[in-house]
LOBAKOL-472412 format. One record per residue (C-alpha): x, y, z; residue number from 1. Coordinates in steps of 0.02 Angstrom, whole numbers. Layout:
LOBAKOL-472412
        x        y        z   pos
        X        Y        Z   NUM
...
***
This chain:
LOBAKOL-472412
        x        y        z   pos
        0        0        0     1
       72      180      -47     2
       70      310      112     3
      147      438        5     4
       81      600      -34     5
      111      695     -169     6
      203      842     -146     7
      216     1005     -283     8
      356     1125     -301     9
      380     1269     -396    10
      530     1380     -376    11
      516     1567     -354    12
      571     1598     -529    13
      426     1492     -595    14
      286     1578     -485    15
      355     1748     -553    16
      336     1685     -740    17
      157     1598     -696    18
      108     1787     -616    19
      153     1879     -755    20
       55     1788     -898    21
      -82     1789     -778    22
      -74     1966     -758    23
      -76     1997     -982    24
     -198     1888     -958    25
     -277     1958     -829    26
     -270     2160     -929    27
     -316     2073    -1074    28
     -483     2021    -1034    29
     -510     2171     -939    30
     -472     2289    -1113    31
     -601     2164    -1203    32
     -737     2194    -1074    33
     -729     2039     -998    34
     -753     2011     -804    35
     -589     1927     -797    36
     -581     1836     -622    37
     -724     1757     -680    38
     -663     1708     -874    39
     -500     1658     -755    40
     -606     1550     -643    41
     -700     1460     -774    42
     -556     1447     -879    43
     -490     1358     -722    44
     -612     1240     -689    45
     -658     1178     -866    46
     -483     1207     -957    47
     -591     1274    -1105    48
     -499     1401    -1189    49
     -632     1487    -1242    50
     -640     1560    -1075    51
     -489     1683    -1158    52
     -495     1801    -1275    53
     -362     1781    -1406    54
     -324     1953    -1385    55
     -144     2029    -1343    56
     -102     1816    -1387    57
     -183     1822    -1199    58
     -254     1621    -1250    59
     -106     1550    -1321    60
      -12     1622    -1154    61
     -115     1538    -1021    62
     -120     1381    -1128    63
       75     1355    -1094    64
       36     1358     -907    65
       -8     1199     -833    66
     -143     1218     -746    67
      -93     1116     -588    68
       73     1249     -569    69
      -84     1369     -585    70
     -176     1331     -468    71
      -14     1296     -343    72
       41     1469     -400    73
     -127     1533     -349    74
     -130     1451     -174    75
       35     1478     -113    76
       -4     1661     -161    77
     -164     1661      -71    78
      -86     1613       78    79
       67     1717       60    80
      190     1543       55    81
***
């Protein structure tokens, strides 16, 4: 029987790059009009790029994040770790 848990690591210099696509992508849905936390969220949850506007590349660039460093980004930044 496995007892081991799975454990994620991203260095600092991967969190920074994660940050600042999500931040183009962030302004780039916010130029189009879009509410973007929640185009982020359901991006998120579905992985349906549709979710992101192609503008300013903003879909192409969250589509090279994977979205488990994503969300690990998004927790350890949550929680200031």
């Amino acid at each position: 029987m496995f007892s081991k848990t799975m454990v994620f690591s991203l260095g600092g210099e991967k969190d920074e790059e994660i940050k600042k696509a999500l931040t183009t992508v962030y302004d780039a849905l916010k130029e189009k009009g879009y509410n973007p936390i929640n185009q982020i969220v359901g991006y998120i949850l579905s992985e349906d790029p549709t979710y992101i506007t192609t503008y300013n590349n903003a879909r192409n660039i969250i589509s090279k994040i994977d979205r488990d460093d994503l969300l690990e980004a998004l927790v350890k930044s949550f929680l200031n770790k």
